[in-house]
Structure formats: structure tokens, C-alpha cells
PLY file of the C-alpha trace (Angstrom):
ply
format ascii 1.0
element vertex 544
property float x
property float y
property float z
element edge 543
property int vertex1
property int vertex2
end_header
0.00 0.00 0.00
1.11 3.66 -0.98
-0.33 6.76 0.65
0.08 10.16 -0.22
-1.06 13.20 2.14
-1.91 16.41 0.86
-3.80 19.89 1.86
-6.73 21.10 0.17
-4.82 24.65 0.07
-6.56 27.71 0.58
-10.47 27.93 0.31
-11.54 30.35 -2.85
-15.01 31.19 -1.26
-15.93 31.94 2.50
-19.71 31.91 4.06
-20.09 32.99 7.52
-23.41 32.62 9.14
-23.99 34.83 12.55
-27.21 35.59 14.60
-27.35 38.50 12.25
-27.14 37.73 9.02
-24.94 35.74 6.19
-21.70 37.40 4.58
-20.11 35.76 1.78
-16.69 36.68 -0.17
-13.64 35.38 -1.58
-11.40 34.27 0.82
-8.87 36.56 0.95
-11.60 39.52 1.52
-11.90 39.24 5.07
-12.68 42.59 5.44
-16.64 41.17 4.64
-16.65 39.70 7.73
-18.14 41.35 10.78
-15.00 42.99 12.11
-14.45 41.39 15.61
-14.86 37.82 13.61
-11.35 36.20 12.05
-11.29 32.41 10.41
-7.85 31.25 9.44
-7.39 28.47 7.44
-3.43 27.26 8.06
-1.36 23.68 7.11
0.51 22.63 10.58
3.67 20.81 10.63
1.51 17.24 11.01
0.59 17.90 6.91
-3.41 18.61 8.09
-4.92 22.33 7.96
-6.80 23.94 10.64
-9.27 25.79 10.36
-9.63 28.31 13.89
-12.47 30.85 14.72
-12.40 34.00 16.94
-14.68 36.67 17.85
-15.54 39.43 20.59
-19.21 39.37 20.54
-20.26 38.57 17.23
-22.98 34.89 18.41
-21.17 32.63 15.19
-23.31 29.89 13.98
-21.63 28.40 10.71
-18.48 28.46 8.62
-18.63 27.26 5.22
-15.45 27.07 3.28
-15.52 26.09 -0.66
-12.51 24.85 -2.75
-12.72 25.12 -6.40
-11.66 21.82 -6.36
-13.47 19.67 -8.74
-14.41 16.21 -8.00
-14.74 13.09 -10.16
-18.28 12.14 -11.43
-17.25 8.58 -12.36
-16.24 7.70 -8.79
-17.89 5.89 -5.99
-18.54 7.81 -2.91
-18.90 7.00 1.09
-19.99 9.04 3.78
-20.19 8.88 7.86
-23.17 9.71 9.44
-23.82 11.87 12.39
-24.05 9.27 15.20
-25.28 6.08 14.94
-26.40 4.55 11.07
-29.35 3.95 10.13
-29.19 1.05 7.78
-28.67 3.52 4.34
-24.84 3.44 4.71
-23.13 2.94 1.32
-21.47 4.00 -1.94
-23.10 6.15 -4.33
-22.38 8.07 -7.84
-21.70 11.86 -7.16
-24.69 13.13 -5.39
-24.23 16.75 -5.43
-26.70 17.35 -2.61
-25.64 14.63 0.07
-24.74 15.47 3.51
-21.58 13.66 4.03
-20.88 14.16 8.02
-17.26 14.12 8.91
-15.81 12.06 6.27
-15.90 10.84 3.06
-13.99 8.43 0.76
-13.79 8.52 -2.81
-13.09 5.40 -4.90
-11.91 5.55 -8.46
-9.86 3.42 -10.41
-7.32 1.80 -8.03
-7.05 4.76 -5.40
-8.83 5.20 -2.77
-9.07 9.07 -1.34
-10.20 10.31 2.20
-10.90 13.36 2.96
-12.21 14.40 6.79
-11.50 16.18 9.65
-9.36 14.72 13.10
-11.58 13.34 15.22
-12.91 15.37 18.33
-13.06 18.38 16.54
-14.90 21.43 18.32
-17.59 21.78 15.72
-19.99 19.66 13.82
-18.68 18.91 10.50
-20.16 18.14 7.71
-18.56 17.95 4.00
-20.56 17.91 0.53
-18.90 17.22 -3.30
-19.56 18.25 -7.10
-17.83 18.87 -10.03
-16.95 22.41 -9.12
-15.64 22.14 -5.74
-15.44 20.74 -2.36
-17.51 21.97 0.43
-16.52 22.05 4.37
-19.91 23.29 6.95
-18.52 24.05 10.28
-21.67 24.07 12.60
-20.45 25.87 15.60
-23.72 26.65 17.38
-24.40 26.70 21.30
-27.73 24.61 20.70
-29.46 25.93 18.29
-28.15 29.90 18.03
-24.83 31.11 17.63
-22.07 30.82 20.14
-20.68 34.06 21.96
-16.73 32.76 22.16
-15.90 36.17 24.34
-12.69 37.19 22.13
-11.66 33.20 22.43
-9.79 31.89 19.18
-10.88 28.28 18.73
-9.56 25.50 16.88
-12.89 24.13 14.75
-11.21 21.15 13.51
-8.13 19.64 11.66
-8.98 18.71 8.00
-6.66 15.52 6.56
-6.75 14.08 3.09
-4.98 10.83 2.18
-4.56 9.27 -1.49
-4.11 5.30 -0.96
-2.82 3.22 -4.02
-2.43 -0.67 -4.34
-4.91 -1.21 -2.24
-8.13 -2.53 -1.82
-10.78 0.88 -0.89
-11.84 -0.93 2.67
-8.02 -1.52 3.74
-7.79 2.49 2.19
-10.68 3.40 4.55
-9.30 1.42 7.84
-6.02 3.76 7.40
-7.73 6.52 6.95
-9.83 6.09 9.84
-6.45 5.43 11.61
-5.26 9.06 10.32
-8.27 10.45 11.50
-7.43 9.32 14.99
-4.29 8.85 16.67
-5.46 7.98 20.47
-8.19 5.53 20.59
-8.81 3.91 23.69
-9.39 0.04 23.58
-10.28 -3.00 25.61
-7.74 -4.71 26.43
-9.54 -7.79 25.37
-11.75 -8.68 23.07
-15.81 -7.51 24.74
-18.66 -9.73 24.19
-21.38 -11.53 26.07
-25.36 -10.65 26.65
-27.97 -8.56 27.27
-31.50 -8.77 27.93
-33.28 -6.50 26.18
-34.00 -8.23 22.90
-35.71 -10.79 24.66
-37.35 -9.02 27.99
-37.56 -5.59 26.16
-37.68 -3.93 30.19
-39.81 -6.37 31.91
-36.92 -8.45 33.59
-36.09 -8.40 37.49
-32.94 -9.23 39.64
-34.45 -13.11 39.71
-33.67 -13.04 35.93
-30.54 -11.51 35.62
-29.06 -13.90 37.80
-30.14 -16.65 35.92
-29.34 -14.97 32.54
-25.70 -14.96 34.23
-26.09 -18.37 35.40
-26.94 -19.34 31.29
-23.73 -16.74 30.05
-21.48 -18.29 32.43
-22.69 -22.07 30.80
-22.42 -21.18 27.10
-18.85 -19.08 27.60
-17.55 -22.32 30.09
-13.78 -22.77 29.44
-13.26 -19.09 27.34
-10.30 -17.08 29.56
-12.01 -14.36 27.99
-14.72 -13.82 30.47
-18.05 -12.25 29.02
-20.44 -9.23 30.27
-23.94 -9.72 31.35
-25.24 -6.21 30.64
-28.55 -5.14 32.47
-30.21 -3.29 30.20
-33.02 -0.70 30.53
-35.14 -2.30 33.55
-33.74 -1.74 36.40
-34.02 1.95 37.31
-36.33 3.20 40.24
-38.77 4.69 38.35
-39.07 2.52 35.59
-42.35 2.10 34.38
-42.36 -0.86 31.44
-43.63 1.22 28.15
-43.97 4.51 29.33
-40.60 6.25 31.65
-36.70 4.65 30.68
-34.96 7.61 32.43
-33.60 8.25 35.86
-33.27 8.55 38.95
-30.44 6.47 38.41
-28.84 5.96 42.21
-31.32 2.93 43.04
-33.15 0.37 41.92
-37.18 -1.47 41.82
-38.87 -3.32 43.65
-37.91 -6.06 41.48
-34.50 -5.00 41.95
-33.48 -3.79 45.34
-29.72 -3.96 45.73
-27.67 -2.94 42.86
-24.76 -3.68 44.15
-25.46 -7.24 45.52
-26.98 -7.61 41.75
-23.71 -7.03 40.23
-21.54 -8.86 42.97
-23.63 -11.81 42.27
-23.03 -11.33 38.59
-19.27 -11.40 38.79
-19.29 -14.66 41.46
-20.82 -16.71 38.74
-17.84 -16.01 36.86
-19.48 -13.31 34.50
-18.25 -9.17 34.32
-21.04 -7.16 35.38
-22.59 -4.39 32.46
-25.32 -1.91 32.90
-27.37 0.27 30.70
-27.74 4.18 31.94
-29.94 7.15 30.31
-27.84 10.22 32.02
-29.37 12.95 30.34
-33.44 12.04 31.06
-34.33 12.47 35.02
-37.21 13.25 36.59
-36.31 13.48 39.89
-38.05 16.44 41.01
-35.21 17.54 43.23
-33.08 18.64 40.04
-33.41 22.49 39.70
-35.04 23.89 36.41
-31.83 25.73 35.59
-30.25 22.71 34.90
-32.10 21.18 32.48
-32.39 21.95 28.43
-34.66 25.03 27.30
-36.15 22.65 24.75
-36.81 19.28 26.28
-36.07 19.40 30.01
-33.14 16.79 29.98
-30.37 17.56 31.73
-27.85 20.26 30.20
-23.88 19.36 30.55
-22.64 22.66 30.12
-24.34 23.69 33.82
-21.86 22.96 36.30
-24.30 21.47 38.96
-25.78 19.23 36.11
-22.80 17.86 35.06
-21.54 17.29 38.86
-25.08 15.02 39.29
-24.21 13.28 36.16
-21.00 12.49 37.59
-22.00 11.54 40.66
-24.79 9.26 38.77
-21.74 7.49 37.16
-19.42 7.29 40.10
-22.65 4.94 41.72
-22.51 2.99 38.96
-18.91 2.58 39.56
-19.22 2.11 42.95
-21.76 -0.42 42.56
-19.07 -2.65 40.54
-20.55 -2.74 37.28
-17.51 -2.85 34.81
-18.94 -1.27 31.52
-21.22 1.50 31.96
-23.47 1.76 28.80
-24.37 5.33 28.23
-27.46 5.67 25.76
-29.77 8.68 24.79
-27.08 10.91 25.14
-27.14 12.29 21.31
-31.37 12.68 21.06
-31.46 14.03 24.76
-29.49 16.90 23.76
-30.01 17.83 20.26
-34.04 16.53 19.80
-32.88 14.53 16.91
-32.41 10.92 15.58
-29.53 11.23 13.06
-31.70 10.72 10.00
-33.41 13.57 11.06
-30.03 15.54 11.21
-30.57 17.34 7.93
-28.20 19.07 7.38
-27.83 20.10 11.40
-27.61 17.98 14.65
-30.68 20.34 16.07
-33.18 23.07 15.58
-32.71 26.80 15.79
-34.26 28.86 18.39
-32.46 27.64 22.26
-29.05 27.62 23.35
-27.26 25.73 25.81
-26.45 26.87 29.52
-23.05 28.16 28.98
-23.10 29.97 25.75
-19.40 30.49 25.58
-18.71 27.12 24.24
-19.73 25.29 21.03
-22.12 21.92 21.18
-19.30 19.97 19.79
-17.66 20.98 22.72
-20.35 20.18 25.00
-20.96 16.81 23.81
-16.92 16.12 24.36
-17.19 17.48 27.86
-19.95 15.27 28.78
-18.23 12.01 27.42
-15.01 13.63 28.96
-17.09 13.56 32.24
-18.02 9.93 32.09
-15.08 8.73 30.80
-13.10 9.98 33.40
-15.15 8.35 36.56
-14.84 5.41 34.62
-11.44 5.05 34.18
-10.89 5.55 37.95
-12.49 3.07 38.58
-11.33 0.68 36.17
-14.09 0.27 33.91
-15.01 0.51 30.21
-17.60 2.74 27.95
-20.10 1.33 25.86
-21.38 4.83 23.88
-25.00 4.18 22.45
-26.38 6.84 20.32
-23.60 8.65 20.60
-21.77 10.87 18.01
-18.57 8.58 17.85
-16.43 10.99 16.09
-16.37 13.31 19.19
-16.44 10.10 20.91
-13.15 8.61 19.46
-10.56 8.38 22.56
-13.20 9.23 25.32
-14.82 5.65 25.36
-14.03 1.87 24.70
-16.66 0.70 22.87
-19.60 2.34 20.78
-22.50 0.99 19.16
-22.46 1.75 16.06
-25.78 1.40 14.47
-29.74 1.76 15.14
-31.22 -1.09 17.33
-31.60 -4.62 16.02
-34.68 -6.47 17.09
-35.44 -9.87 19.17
-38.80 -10.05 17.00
-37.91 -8.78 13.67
-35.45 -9.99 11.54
-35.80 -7.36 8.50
-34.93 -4.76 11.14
-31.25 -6.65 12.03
-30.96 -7.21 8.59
-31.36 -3.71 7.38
-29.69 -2.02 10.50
-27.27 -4.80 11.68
-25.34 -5.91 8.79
-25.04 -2.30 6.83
-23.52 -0.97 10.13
-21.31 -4.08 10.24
-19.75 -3.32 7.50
-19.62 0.44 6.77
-18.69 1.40 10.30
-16.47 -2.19 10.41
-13.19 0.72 9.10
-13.63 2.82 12.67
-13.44 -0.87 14.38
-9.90 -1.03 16.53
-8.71 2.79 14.97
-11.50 4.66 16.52
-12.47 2.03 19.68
-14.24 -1.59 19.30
-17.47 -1.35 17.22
-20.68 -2.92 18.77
-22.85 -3.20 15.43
-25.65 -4.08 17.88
-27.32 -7.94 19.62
-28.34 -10.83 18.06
-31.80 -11.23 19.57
-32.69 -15.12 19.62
-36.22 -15.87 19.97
-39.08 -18.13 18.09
-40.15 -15.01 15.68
-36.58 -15.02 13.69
-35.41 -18.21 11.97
-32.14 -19.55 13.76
-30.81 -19.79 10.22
-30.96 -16.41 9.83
-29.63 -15.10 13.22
-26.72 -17.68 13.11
-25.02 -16.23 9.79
-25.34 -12.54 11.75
-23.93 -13.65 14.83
-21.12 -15.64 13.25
-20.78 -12.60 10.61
-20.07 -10.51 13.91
-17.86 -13.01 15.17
-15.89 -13.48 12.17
-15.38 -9.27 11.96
-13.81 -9.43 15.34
-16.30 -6.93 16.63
-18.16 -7.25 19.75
-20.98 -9.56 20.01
-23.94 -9.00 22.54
-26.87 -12.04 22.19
-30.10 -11.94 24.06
-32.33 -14.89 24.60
-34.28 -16.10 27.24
-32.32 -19.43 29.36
-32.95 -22.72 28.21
-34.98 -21.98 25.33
-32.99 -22.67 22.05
-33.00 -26.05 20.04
-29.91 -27.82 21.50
-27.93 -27.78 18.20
-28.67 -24.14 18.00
-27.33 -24.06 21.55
-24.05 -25.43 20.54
-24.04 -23.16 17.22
-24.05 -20.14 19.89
-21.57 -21.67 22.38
-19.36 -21.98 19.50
-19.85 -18.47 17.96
-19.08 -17.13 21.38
-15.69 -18.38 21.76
-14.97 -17.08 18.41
-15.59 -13.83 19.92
-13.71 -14.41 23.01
-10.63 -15.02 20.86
-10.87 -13.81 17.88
-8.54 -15.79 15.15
-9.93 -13.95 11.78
-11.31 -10.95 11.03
-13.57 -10.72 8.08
-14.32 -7.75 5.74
-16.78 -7.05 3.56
-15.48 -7.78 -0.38
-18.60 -6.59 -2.18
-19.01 -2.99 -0.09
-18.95 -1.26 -3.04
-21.61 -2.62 -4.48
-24.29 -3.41 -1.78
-25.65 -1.93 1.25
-26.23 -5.06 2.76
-23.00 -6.91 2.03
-22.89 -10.94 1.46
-19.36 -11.76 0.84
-16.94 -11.76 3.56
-13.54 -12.84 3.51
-11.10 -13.53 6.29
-7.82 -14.83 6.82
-9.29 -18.50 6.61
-11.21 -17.67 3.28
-14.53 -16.55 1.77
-18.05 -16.59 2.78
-21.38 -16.06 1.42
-24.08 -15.29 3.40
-27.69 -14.72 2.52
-29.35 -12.14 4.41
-33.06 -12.27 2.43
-36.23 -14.41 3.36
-37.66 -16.43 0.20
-40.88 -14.53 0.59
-38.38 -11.02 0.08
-38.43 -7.58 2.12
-41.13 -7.21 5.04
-41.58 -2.85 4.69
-43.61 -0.77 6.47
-46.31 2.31 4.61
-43.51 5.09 5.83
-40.48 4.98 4.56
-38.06 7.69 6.34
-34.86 7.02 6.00
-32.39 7.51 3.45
-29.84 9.32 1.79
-29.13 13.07 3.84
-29.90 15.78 0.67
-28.93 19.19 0.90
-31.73 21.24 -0.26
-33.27 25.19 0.05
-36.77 24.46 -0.34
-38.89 24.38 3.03
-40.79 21.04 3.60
0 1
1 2
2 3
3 4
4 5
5 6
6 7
7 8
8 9
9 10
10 11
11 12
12 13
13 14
14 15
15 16
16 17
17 18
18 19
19 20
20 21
21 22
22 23
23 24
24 25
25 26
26 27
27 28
28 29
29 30
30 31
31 32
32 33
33 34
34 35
35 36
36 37
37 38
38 39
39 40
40 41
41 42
42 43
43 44
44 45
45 46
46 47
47 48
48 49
49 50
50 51
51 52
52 53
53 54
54 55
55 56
56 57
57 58
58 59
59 60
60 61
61 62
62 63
63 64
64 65
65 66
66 67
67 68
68 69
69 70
70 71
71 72
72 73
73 74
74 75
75 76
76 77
77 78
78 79
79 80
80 81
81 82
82 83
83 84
84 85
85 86
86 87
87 88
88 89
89 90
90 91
91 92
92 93
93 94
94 95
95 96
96 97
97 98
98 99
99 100
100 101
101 102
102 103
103 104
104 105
105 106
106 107
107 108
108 109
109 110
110 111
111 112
112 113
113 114
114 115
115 116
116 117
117 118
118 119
119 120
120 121
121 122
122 123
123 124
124 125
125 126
126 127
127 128
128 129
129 130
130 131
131 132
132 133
133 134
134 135
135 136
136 137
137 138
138 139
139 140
140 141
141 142
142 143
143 144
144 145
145 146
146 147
147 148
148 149
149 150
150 151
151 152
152 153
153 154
154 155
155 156
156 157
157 158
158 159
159 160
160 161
161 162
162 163
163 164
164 165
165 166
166 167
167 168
168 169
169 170
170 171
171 172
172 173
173 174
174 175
175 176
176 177
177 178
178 179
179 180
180 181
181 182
182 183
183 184
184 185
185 186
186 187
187 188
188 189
189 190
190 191
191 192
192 193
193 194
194 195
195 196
196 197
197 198
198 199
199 200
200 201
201 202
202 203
203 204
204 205
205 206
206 207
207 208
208 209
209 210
210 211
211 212
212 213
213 214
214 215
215 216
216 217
217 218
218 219
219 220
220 221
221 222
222 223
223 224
224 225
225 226
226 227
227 228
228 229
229 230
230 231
231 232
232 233
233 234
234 235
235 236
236 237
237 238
238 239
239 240
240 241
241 242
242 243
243 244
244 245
245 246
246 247
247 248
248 249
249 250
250 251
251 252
252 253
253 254
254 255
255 256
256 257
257 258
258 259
259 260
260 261
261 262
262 263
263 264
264 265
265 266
266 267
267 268
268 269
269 270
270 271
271 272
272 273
273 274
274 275
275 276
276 277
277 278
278 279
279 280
280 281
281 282
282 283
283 284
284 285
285 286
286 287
287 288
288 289
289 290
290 291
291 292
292 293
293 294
294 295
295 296
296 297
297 298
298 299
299 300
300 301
301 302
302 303
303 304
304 305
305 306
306 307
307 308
308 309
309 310
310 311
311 312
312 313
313 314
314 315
315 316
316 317
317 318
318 319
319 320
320 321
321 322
322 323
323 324
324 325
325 326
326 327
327 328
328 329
329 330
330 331
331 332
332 333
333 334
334 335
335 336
336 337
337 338
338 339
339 340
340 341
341 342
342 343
343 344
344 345
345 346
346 347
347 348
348 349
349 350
350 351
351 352
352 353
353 354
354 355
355 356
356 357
357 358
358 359
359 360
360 361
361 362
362 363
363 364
364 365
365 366
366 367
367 368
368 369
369 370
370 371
371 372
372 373
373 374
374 375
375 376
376 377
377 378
378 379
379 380
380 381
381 382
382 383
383 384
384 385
385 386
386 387
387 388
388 389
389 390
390 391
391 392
392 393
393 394
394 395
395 396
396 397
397 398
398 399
399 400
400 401
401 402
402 403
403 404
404 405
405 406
406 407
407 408
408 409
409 410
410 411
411 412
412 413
413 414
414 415
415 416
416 417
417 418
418 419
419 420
420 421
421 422
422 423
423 424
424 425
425 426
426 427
427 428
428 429
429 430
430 431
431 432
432 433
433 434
434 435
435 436
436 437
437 438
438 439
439 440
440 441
441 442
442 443
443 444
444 445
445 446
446 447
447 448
448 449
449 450
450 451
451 452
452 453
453 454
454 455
455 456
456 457
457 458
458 459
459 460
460 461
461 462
462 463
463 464
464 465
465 466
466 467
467 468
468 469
469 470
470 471
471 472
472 473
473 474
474 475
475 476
476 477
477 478
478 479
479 480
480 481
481 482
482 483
483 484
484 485
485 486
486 487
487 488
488 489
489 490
490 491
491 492
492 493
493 494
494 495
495 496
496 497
497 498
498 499
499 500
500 501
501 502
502 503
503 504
504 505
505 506
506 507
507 508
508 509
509 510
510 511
511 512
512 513
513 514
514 515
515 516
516 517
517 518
518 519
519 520
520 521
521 522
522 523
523 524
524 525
525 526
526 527
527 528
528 529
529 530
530 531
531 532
532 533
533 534
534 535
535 536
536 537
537 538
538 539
539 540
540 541
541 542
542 543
């Protein structure tokens, strides 16, 4: 493999969005901009640019720098999403319009060419491609209105561009991931095991955690490599099955009164303790309104006392002796968005965060920061769920990559499992471990069809989480599992997807012991709903 870095050189056109209008101009005629705003645009001795923002009291909301660069219409083109996927992953022609958050490869011929920013940058980047030029947004909004950065000069983000030759364009995009990211934080062992929400979906007490340990701790018999039981949404004192999956967070139900003994009963049957966590939702009414969001009430991160509660919410956690603290919700409680809905921005205009001095990128980084942190003190690992894992990148272990699978559904693992598998597969050991969701075992999905996924998981190296309910598989399937979770444990091959290019839902996988088909569709075809919406991010100026 060859790779070649290069700049992007100076933008030719600069748009600068404030709370009080646009201004847009050449580059080099910064005297357009409002005068107490600068944005420099200067190579550093690493080969990347940065891009850096300052301003008295002008409230900035966007940056948008153009290179008349143009782009290849006969290539094939891949794009990150905002957080998690949402099965529509893939390559595509030139799509002038599409939102391409982050990064973006571009395949043609025999190269392979990245083009993003570092990660943990302190805005929310998006990039978008045609003929003419390259476009870079730099969202850096408090919330939803601009941020007042009080004569601050801010670095927005590091741009990096790679050219990859003899080599294939997954390889290309596993480096360039790697370039993007210099610090990741991993497990020191491959992380795996179960959890019980694709088969209890919340209604599960202590009684059955224990003996979904008891069942881990059978199947995983004999693997060094000792597996997680992670107690997933359930377990929280005011849960309330179908309607409230937020906190309090520091105790449990009645159907689960000690938390601790829970999870000290988890690890003497030989199995790590995991637990699922919703920081940002709370409703415990002794939580003052001036810490929670304008817009949705959750808690805000960029109030001191808020982020102190969610710190001491972890630190119980901790204390409890749960060993990988799953943090979910904590994208959607603070921007009011699923990241198909991100389009082209994380969140709405109109509220701003607490402290309006610092930019939401910024904020979301200081909350995983936050967690991360108690964590590590005491020794244990982050799962992120719904969680932007660019910012994320070297501020937690593990992240789940993609929208949820199902226990009851197998169209939904199909569409949301395997495309995240694969497309987000490149971030898998350079950004953290990717967790492309469970494989949830129960009579409404053919075994058939949930054995290729798990073993597809397995064979990625990835983390694998399975739920099912004790005792109730098919004895052969039984074994099929037991095997497909010492694969997991110890990981001898990791698989990639050969035919990314050309599917969203990739079938050929090939590994260090060879190739394998799988097929992913039921004879009868695609089960589909009457809405369809999700797909492909477009740019566009005309109001919905």
C-alpha cells in the first residue's frame, strides 16, 4: 500500500453565518466579515490544515469554506453519518446534494481518497462534493443559536486528506480512519457476552438476571475471555415498562433492590457485570429547572451542577461494581434529533445551551469527557450508544455503532445490523471496538438467519452482545451459539466485507481463513412498512 497526504490549500469562497445575518466573499476579503470575527485556514507541521475561529461578541453559527476543487463524477462515494447509522450506509455516484458528516472516501480506479477532519473536533462537520468544488460546513452553534466565544480563538477542527494506491478501498478506509485518529482507547480484550433487552424488552427483574448470568457463564464455560452480562433498561427506580426509561439512576425497583449485591452476584458466577444508563433524562423532582435543556427538560452538561449530578450518577454505577457503563440517549437528549433527522444540522434553531461560551461539539466532548473519566478511575469501560462517535473517538471503549436490532424482527437486524457491520467495520480497533448491535434469539426469527449474523459478527472481530431467554434454544442451535461465542472471546480472523462497493447489505466476507457467502433475504423477500423515512441526507433550500 502507498499513501500520499496532501492539503486542500486555501479555500476560494468563504460563508459565515452569525445571529445576524450571512456574509459571503472570496477568501482573501476578510474585510466582509463582521469585524471582531477572524477564520484562518493554516497547514501545521503534522501535513493537516486547521481551520480556527475567533470573535468578541459577534454569536457565530456556521463556517462554510468552498474549494474550487473539482471532483470526479465517475467515482464511488462513502460518507459517515452523524451518530449512529441507520441502515442507508453505502457507496453512491456523485450526489451533489448529500450530507456527508465528517468524512468521506472517494473510490476511483485503483485509489482510494479520504478526505475528513481529526476526530474530536470542536464543531460539527459536515462535507458535501460536485464537479466544481469541495464543500466544508462548520456548525459551531451553542444549541441551536450562535455561540458568543468572548474574544476566544478556537480550533474548529483539523482537515486531513490521504490518497491510498495498491490497495483494496476498505483496507484504504481502515487507514484513513487510523489518520483520523491517533489515540483511541481500547479494551484490552476482546468484549462480548449478553444482554437482555432483545428478549425481555424492560420487563426483567434481579431473579432473571441472575439466571441470565447463570446461562452466560454455561455457554462461555472454558473461554479465559470472560463475558459481560449487561442489564439493560429495567432496572431503574422509576421505571415504568412502556412509558418512563430515564432516571433517577442511584437505586433500583422493587424487582430490583440492591444494585450492588446484583452485580456482585453477577461477577461470582464467573461473569463481568454491564449496565445500561440514560444520564441525560431524570425526573427526579429535586433537580433544579436551571439545569435542564430550554427545549426538552433533559439535563444540560454545560451547567456545572448538572454535570456534577451526572458524575456523581456514574461514580454509583462505579461504585456499585458494574464494569462497563453503557451510556445511551445521550445524542437525542441533547439535540431533539435521531440522526436521519439531522438534515443538514444535529438540532433546531431557536435555544441555546447553559453556557453559551462554548460550542455543542464541545459540550458533547465534555460530557463524554465527564463519564469517561469516573470510569477510568475506577477501572471500567464505555459502551457509547447513540452517541456521536467521532467526538467520541478516545473518550470511550466501545460504541454501538448502528440503530437497534430487534429480538422479533429480523428485517430490522438485517437492514440495520449488517449495513452498520460493514460500513462502520473501518472505525473498528482505529476509533475504539465497534458494537454493530445484539443478536436477539427468539421463536419469531429463523435460527438460520440469526446464526449467519452472529457468526458474521464473530468473524469481523467486533463485539458480540446475544439476548435470549435461558434454556430456550433447540440444542444444536445451543451449541451453534456456544461456538460463535468463543470465536468472539478469541478472535482468530477478522472478516471484511469484499462486495461494499456494491451493496448496502453486504454478502461476501472474507477472512484470513477464506470466503463466505451469506444470505441475508427471506424467500418470501423484504417485510416494509407504509412510511419509509430514511435515506440518503440531501442538501436542499426548499422548506418542507
Amino acid at each position: 500500500m502507498n499513501s500520499t497526504s496532501f492539503t486542500l490549500g486555501t479555500p476560494s469562497w468563504i460563508t459565515l453565518v452569525t445571529d445576524d445575518g450571512s456574509h459571503v466573499a472570496p477568501f482573501a476579503r476578510r474585510e466582509t466579515l463582521p469585524e471582531d470575527v477572524a477564520v484562518d485556514v493554516a497547514d501545521n507541521a503534522s501535513g493537516g490544515t486547521v481551520v480556527s475561529l475567533s470573535a468578541r461578541t459577534t454569536a457565530v453559527r456556521t463556517v462554510k469554506l468552498r474549494w474550487t476543487r473539482p471532483m470526479p463524477k465517475d467515482a464511488r462515494y462513502l460518507a459517515d453519518e452523524w451518530e449512529r447509522s441507520y441502515g442507508t450506509m453505502g457507496f453512491h455516484g456523485m450526489l451533489p446534494n448529500r450530507i456527508m458528516p465528517w468524512y468521506f472516501l472517494v473510490v476511483q480506479g485503483p485509489s482510494t481518497t479520504g478526505y475528513g477532519v481529526k476526530v474530536r473536533p470542536n464543531a460539527m462537520c459536515l462535507w458535501q462534493v460536485d464537479t466544481a468544488g469541495i464543500t466544508l460546513v462548520l456548525d459551531v452553534r451553542n444549541g441551536g443559536e450562535g455561540v458568543l466565544l468572548g474574544g476566544r480563538r478556537l480550533d474548529l477542527a483539523e482537515i486531513v486528506a490521504v490518497t491510498y494506491e495498491d490497495v483494496d478501498s476498505f483496507n484504504a478506509a481502515r487507514e484513513f480512519c487510523r489518520a483520523m485518529c491517533d489515540d483511541p482507547v481500547l479494551p484490552d480484550a476482546p468484549v462480548y457476552g449478553s444482554n437482555n433487552w432483545y428478549y425481555a424488552y424492560g420487563d426483567s427483574s434481579e431473579r432473571e438476571i441472575l439466571a441470565d448470568a447463570d446461562y452466560l457463564a454455561e455457554l462461555t464455560e472454558g473461554n479465559a475471555n470472560r463475558p459481560f452480562m449487561v442489564v439493560d433498561d429495567c432496572w431503574q427506580e422509576h421505571h415504568r415498562l412502556d412509558d418512563y426509561n430515564g432516571g433517577p439512576w442511584r437505586n433500583g425497583n422493587d424487582r430490583f433492590p440492591d444494585m450492588a449485591a446484583l452485580a456482585a452476584g453477577i461477577e461470582a458466577r464467573g461473569v463481568r457485570p454491564g449496565i445500561w444508563v440514560r444520564f441525560l433524562l431524570n425526573e427526579d423532582e429535586s433537580i433544579p429547572d436551571e439545569w435542564r435543556l430550554p427545549h426538552n427538560g433533559c439535563l444540560d452538561p454545560t451547567h456545572p451542577d448538572a454535570m456534577a449530578y451526572i458524575r456523581e450518577d456514574a461514580e454509583t454505577l462505579c461504585r456499585w461494581g458494574y464494569q462497563l457503563i453503557k451510556h445511551d440517549f445521550s445524542t437525542f437528549d441533547l439535540f431533539g434529533r435521531w440522526g436521519f433527522q439531522m438534515n443538514p444540522f444535529v438540532t433546531a434553531d431557536g435555544w441555546h445551551l447553559h453556557d453559551r461560551s462554548v460550542t455543542s461539539a464541545e459540550a458533547v466532548k465534555a460530557l463524554y469527557r465527564t463519564i469517561f473519566d469516573v470510569t477510568q478511575a475506577h477501572g471500567a469501560m464505555v459502551l457509547g450508544c447513540n452517541t456521536i462517535g467521532h467526538l467520541g473517538a478516545g473518550l470511550m471503549q466501545l460504541d454501538r455503532t448502528g440503530d437497534d436490532t430487534s429480538g422479533v424482527d429480523w428485517e430490522r437486524t438485517r437492514f440495520n445490523g449488517v449495513n452498520t457491520l460493514a460500513f462502520r467495520l473501518p472505525q473498528h480497533g482505529t476509533f475504539f471496538d465497534t458494537d454493530a448491535d445484539c443478536v436477539g434469539i427468539g421463536d419469531a426469527i429463523d435460527w438460520a438467519k440469526n446464526r449467519q449474523w452472529a457468526e458474521a459478527i464473530a468473524r469481523s472481530g467486533t463485539s458480540l452482545f446475544f439476548s435470549a431467554k435461558p434454556h430456550t434454544m433447540a440444542p444444536q442451535d445451543e451449541q451453534d451459539l456456544r461456538e460463535i461465542l468463543a470465536m468472539s472471546a478469541a478472535p482468530q480472523e477478522h472478516a471484511i466485507p469484499l462486495d461494499w462497493e456494491l451493496t448496502d447489505c453486504p454478502e461476501e466476507w472474507e477472512s484470513e481463513l477464506g470466503m463466505v457467502r451469506y444470505d441475508w433475504y427471506q424467500p418470501q423477500g423484504l417485510a416494509f412498512g407504509p412510511r419509509t423515512n430514511r435515506g440518503v441526507s440531501i442538501l436542499t433550500n426548499i422548506d418542507e
